[in-house]
MIDOSE-1310 file (N, C-alpha, C; in nm, 2 decimals, decimal comma, always signed):
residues 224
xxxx	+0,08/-0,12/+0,00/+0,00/+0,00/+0,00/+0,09/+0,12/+0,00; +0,17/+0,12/+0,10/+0,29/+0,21/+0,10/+0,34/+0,27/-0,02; +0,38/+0,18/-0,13/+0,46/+0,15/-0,21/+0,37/+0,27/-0,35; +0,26/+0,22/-0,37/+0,19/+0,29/-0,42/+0,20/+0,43/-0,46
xxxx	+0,21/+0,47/-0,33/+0,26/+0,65/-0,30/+0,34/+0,71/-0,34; +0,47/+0,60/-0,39/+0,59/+0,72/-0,51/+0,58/+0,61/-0,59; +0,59/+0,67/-0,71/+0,59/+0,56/-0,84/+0,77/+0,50/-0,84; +0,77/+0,41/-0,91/+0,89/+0,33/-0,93/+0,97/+0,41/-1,04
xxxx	+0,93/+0,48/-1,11/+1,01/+0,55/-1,21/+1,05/+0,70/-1,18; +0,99/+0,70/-1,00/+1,06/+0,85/-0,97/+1,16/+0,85/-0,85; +1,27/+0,92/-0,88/+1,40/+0,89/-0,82/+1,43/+1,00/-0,74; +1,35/+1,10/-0,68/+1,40/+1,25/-0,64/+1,54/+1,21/-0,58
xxxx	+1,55/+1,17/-0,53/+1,75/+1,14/-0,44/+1,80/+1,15/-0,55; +1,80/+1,05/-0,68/+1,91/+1,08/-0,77/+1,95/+1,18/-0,83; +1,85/+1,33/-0,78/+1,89/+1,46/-0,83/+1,98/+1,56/-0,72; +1,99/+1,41/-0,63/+2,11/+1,57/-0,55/+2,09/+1,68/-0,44
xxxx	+2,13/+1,77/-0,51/+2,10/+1,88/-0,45/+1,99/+1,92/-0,46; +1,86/+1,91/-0,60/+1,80/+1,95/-0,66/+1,66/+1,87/-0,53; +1,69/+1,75/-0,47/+1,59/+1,66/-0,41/+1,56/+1,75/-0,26; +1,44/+1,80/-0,27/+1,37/+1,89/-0,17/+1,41/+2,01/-0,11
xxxx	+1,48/+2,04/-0,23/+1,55/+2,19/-0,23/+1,41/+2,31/-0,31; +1,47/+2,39/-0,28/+1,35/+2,52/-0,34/+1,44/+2,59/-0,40; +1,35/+2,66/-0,53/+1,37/+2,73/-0,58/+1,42/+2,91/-0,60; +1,50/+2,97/-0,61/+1,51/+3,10/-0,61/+1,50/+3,21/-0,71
xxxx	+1,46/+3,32/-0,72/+1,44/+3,39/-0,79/+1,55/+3,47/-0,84; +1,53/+3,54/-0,94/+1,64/+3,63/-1,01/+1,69/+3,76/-0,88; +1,59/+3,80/-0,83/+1,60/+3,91/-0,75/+1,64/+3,85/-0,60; +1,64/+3,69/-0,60/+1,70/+3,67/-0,46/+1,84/+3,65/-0,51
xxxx	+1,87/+3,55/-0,60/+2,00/+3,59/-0,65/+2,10/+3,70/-0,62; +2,02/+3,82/-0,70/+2,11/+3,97/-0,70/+2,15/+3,95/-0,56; +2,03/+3,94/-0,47/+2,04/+3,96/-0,31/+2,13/+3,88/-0,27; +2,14/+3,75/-0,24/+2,22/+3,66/-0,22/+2,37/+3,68/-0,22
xxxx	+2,39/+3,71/-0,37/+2,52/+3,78/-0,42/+2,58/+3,90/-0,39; +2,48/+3,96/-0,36/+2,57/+4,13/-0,32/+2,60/+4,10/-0,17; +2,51/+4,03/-0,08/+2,57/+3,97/+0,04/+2,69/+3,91/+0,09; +2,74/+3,84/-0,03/+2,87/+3,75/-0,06/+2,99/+3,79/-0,09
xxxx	+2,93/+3,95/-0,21/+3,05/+4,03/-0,18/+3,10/+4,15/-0,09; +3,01/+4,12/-0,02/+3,02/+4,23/+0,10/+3,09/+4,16/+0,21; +3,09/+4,01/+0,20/+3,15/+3,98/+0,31/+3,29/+3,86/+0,32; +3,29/+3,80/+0,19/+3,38/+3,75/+0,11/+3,50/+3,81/+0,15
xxxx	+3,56/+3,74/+0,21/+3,75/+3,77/+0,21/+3,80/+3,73/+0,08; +3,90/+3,83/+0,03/+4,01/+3,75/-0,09/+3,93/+3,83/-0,19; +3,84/+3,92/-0,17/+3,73/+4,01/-0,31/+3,81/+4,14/-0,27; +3,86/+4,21/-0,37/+3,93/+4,32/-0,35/+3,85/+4,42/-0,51
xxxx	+3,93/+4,33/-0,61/+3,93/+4,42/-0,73/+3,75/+4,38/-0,77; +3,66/+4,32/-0,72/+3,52/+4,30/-0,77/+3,47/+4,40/-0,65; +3,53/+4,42/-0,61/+3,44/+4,48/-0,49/+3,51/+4,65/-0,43; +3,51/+4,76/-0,56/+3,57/+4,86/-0,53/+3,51/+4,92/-0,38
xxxx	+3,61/+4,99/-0,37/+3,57/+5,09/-0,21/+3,45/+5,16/-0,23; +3,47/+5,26/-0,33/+3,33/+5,33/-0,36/+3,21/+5,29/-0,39; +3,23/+5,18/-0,49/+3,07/+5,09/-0,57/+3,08/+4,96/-0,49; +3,05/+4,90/-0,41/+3,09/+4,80/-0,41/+2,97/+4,72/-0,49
xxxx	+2,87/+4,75/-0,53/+2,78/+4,66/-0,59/+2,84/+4,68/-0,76; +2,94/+4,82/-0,82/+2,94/+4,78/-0,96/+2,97/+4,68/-1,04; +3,03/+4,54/-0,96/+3,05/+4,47/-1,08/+2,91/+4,34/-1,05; +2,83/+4,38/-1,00/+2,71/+4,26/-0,93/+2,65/+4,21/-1,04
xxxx	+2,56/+4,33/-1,15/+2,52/+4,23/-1,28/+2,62/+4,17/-1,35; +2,75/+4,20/-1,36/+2,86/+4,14/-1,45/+2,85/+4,02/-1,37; +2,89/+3,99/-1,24/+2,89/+3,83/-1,15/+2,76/+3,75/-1,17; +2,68/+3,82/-1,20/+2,55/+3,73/-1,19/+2,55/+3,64/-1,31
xxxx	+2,59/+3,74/-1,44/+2,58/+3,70/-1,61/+2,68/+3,57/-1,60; +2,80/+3,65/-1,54/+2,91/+3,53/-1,52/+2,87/+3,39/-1,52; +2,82/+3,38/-1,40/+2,83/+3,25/-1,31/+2,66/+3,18/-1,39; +2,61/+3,30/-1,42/+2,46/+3,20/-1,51/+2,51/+3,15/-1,62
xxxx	+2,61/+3,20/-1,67/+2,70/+3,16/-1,83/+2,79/+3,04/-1,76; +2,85/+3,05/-1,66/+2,94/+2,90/-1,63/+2,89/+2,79/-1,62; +2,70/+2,84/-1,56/+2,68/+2,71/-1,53/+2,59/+2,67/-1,63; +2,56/+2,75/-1,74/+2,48/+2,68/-1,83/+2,57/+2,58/-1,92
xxxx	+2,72/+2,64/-1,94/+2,81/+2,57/-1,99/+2,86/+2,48/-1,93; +2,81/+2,45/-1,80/+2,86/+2,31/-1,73/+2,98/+2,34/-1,67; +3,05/+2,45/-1,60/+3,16/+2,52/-1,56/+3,18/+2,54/-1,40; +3,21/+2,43/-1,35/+3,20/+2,47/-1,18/+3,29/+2,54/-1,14
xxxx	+3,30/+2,59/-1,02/+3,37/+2,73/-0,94/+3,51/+2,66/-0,97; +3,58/+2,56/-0,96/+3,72/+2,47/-0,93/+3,74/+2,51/-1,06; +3,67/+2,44/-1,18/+3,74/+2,49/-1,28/+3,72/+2,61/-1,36; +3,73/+2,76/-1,29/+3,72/+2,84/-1,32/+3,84/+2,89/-1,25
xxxx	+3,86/+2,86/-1,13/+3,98/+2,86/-1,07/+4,08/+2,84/-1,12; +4,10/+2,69/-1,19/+4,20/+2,60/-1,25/+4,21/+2,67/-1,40; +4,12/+2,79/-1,47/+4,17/+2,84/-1,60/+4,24/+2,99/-1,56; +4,17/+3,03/-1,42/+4,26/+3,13/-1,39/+4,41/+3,14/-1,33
xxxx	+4,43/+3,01/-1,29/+4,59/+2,98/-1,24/+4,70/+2,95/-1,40; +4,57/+2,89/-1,47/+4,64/+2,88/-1,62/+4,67/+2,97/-1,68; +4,57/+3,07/-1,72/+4,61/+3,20/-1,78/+4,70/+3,24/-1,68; +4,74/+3,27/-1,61/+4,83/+3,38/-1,56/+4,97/+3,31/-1,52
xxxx	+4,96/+3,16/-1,53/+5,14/+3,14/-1,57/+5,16/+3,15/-1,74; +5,04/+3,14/-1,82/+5,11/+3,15/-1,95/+5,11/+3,30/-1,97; +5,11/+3,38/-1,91/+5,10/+3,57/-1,94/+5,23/+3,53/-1,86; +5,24/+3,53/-1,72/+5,37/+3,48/-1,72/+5,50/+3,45/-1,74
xxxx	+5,51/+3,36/-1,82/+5,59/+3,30/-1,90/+5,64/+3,33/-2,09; +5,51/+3,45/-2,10/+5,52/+3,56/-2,23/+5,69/+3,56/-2,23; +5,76/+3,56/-2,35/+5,90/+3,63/-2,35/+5,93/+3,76/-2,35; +5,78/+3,82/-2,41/+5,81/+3,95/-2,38/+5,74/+4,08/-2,27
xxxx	+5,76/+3,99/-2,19/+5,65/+4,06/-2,04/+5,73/+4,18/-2,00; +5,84/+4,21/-2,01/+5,90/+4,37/-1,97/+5,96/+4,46/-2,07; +5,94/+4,53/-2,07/+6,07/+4,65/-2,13/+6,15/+4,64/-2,13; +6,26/+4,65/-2,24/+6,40/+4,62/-2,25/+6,45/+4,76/-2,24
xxxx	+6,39/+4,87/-2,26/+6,49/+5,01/-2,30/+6,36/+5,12/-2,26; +6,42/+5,23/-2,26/+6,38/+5,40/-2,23/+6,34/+5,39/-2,06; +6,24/+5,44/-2,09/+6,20/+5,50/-1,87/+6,13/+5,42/-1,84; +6,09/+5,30/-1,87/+6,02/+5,19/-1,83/+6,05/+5,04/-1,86
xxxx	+6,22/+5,06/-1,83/+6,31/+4,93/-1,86/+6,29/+4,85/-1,74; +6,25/+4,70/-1,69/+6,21/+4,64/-1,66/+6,09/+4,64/-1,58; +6,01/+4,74/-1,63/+5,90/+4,73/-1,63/+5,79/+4,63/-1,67; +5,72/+4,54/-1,61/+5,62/+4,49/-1,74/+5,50/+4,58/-1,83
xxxx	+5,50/+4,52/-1,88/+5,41/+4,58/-1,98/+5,29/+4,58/-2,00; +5,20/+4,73/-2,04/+5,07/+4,77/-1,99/+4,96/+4,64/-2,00; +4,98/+4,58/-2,12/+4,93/+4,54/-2,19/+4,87/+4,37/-2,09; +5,03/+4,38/-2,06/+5,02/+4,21/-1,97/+4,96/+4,22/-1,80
xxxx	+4,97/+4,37/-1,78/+4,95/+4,41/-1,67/+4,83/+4,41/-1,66; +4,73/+4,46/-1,76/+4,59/+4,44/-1,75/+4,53/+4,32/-1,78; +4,56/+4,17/-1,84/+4,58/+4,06/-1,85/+4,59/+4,03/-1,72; +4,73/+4,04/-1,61/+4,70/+3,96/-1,51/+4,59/+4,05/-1,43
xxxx	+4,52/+4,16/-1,44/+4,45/+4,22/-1,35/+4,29/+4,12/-1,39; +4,28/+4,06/-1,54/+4,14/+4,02/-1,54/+4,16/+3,86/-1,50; +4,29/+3,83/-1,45/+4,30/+3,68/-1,43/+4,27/+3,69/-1,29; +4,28/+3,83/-1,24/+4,26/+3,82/-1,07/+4,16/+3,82/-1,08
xxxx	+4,08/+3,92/-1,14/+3,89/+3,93/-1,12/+3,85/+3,78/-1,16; +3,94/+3,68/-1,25/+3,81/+3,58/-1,27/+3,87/+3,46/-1,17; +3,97/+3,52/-1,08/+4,01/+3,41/-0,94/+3,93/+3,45/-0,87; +3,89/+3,58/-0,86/+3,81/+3,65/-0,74/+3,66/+3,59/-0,77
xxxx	+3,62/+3,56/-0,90/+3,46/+3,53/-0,94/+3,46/+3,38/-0,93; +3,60/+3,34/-0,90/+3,58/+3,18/-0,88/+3,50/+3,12/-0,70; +3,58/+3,25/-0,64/+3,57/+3,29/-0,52/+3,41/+3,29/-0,46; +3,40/+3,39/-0,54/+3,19/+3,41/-0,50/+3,12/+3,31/-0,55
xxxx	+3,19/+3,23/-0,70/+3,06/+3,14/-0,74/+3,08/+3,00/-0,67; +3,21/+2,97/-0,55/+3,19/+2,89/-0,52/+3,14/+2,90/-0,37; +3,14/+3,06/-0,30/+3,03/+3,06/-0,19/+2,90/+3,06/-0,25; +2,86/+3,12/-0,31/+2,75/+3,13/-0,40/+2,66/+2,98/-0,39
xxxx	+2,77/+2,89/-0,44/+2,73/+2,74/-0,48/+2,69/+2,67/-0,34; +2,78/+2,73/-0,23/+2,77/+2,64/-0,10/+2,65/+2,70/-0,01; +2,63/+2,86/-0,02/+2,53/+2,90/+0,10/+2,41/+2,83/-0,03; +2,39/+2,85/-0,15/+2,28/+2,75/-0,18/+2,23/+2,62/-0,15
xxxx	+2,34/+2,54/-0,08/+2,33/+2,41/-0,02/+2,30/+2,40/+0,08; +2,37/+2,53/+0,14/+2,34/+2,53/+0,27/+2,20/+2,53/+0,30; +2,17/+2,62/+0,27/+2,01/+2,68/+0,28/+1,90/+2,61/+0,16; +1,96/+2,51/+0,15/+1,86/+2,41/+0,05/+1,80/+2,49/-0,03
xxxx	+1,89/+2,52/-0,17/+1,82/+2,65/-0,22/+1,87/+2,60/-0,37; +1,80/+2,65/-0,48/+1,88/+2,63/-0,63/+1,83/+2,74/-0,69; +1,92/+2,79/-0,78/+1,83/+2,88/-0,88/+1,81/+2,85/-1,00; +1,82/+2,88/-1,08/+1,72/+2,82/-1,25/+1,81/+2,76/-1,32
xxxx	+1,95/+2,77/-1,30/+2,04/+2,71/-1,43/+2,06/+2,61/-1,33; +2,07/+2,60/-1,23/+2,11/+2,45/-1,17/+2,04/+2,34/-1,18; +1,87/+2,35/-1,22/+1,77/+2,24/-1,27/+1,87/+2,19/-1,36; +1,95/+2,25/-1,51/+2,01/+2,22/-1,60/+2,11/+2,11/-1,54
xxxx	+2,21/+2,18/-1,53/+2,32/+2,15/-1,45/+2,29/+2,05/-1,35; +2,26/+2,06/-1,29/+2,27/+1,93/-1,20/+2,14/+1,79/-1,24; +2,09/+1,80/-1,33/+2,04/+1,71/-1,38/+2,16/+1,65/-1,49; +2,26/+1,72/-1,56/+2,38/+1,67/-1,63/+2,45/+1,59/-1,52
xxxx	+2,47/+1,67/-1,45/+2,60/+1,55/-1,36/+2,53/+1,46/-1,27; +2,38/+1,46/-1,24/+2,32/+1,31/-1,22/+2,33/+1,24/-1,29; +2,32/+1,24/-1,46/+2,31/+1,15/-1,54/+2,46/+1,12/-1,58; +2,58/+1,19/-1,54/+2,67/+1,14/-1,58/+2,71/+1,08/-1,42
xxxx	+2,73/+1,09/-1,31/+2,76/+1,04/-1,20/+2,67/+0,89/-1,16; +2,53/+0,90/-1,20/+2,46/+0,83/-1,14/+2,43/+0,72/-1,27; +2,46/+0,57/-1,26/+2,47/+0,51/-1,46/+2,34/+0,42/-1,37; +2,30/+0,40/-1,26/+2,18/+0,33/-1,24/+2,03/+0,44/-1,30
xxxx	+2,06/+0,61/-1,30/+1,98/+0,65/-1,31/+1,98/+0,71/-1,45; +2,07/+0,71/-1,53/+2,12/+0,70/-1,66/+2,07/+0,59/-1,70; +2,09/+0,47/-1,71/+2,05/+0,34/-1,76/+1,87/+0,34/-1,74; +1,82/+0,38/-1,62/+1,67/+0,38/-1,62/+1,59/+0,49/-1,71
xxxx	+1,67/+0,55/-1,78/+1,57/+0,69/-1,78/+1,66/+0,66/-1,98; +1,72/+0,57/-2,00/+1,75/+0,52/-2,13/+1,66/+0,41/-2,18; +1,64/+0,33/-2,07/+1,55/+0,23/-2,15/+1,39/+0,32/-2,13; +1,38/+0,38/-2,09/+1,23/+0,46/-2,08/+1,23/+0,51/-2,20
xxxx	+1,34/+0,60/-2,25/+1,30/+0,67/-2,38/+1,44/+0,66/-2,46; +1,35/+0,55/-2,59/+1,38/+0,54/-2,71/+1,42/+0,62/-2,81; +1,35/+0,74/-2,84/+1,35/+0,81/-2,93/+1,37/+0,95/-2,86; +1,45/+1,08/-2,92/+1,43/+1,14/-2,84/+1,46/+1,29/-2,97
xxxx	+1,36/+1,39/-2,95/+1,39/+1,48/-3,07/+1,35/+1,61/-2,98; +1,46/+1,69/-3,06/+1,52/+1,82/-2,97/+1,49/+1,93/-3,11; +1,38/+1,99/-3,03/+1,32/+2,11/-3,16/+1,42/+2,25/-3,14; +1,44/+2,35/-3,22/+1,52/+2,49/-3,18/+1,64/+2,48/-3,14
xxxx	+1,69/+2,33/-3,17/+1,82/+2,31/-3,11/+1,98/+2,39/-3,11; +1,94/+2,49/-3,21/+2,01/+2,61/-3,21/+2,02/+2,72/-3,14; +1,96/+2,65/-3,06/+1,92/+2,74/-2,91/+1,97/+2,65/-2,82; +2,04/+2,56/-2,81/+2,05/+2,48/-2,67/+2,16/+2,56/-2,64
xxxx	+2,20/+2,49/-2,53/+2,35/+2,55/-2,45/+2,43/+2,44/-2,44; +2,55/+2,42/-2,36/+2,64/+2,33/-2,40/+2,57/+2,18/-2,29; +2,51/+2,25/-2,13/+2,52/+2,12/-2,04/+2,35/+2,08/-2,10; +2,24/+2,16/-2,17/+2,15/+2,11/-2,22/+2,19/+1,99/-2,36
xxxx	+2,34/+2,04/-2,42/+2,36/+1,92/-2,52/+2,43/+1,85/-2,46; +2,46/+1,80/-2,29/+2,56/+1,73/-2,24/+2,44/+1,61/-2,19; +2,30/+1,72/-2,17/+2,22/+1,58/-2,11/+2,17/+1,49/-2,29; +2,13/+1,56/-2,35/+2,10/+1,51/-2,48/+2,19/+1,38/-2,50
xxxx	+2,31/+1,40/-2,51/+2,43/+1,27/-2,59/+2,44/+1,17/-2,41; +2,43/+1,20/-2,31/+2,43/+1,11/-2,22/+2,32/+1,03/-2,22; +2,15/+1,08/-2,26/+2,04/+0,99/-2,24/+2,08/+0,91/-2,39; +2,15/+0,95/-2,51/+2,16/+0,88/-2,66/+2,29/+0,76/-2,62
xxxx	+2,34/+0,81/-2,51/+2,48/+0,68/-2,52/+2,46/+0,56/-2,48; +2,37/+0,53/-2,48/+2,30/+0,37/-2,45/+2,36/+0,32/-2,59; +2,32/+0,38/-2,70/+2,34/+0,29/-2,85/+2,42/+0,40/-2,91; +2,48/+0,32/-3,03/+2,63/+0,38/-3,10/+2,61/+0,47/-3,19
xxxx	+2,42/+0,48/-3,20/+2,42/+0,54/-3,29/+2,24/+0,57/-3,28; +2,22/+0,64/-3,19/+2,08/+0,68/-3,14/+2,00/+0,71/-3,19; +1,85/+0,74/-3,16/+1,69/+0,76/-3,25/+1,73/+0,88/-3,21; +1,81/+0,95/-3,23/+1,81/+1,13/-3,18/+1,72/+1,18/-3,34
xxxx	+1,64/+1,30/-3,34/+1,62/+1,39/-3,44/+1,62/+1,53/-3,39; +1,69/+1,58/-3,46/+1,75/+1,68/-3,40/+1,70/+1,83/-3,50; +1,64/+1,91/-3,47/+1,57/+2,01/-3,55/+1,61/+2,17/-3,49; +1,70/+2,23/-3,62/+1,70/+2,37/-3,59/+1,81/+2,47/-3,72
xxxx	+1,78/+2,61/-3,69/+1,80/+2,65/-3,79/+1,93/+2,76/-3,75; +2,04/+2,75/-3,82/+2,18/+2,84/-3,80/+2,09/+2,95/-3,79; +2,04/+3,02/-3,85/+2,00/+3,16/-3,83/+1,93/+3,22/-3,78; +1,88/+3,12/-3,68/+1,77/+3,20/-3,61/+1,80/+3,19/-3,45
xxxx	+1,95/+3,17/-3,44/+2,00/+3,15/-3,33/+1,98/+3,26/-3,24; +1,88/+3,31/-3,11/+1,93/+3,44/-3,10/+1,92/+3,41/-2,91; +1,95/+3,30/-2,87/+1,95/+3,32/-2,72/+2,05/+3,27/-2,68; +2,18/+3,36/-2,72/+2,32/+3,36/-2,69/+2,33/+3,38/-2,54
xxxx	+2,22/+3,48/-2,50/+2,26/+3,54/-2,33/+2,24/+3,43/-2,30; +2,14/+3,31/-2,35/+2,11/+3,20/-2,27/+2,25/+3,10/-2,24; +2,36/+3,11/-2,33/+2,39/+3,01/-2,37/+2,42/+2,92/-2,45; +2,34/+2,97/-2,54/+2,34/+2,92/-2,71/+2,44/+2,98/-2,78
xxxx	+2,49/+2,91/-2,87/+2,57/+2,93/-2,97/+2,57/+2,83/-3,07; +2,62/+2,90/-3,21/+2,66/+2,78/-3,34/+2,75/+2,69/-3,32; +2,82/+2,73/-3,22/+2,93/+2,56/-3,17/+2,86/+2,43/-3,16; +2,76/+2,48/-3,03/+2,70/+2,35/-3,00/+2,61/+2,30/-3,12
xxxx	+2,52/+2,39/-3,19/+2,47/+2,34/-3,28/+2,51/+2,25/-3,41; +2,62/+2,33/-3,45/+2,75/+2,25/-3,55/+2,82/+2,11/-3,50; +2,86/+2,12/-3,35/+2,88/+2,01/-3,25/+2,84/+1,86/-3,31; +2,72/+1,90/-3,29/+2,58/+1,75/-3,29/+2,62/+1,71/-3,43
xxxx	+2,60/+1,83/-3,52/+2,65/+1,77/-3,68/+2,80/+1,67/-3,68; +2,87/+1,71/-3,63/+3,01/+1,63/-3,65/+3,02/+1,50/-3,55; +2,93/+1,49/-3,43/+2,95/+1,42/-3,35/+2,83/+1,33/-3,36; +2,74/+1,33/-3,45/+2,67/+1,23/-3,52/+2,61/+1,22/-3,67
């Protein structure tokens, strides 16, 4: 009788974070966020003396863009420690001659200043990611996102949700984002060569802010 009450084909646990968490809005977000950089140690250059809220819509766009692309705070970190040994390691990072002989140069100087703002944004999006946990909370791109890395961490709930569906056709696909084509090719990897139909038009691409781009859609072309 018990048994009755959740169906056999519903898994809320295998979603994680997402399993009896609630949802957040755009404007709790903002909120959330400007709290984080008010109180965040290690935030210097995101968080000037005067504005401290000016770079708040820039962090918000950010971290909605990481995680539609399936980009967690570690490896945002891990491209910012990259960029700035290869700026680094430039052969021509100083001045050889006139009033600014071993100087580095303006140019690399402003380079390592955007490798610190995107150490510093690795900073917020990974308190960001944890007071969300904390406080059993998600906001809209993590439905995406964390239903990808269920289906790639969890192969019992991958395997169940493969043999459910056969066929699977993806309309405006020129609009997807990258972790929306990451869940697509994980539910098709059962077979070598999947019932995918895949429908969309190069030119009518226009929800970039979302995420979308001609990569992913060109992608699918080459990779099946």
């Amino acid at each position: 009788r018990a048994a009755k009450l959740v169906p056999a084909n519903f898994l809320p646990e295998s979603l994680g974070v997402l399993a009896g968490a609630a949802s957040i809005t755009e404007s709790d977000q903002a909120v959330l966020l400007q709290e984080l950089i008010d109180a965040t140690t290690g935030i210097e250059l995101l968080r000037p003396v005067n504005a401290p809220d000016l770079y708040l819509k820039a962090i918000i766009g950010s971290i909605n863009t990481l995680k539609r692309e399936g980009v967690a705070p570690d490896r945002v970190a891990h491209i910012a420690d990259t960029e700035e040994k290869a700026i680094l390691n430039a052969g021509d990072l100083y001045h050889e001659k006139g009033v600014h002989k071993r100087k580095m140069k303006g140019a690399y100087q402003d380079e390592l200043k955007q490798t610190s703002k995107l150490r510093e944004l690795a900073i917020l999006y990974g308190e960001y990611q944890n007071t969300l946990r904390a406080q059993r909370l998600y906001d809209y791109n993590d439905m995406v996102m964390e239903v990808a890395h269920a289906l790639e961490s969890d192969e019992n709930l991958r395997l169940m949700l493969q043999e459910k569906h056969h066929y699977l056709l993806v309309d405006e696909h020129q609009d997807t984002n990258n972790a929306q084509n990451r869940i697509i090719e994980l539910l098709g990897s059962f077979w070598e060569r999947p019932n995918l139909f895949v429908v969309g038009d190069a030119k009518q691409a226009i929800y970039r802010f979302q995420g979308a781009s001609l990569e992913n859609f060109l992608y699918f072309k080459s990779l099946y």
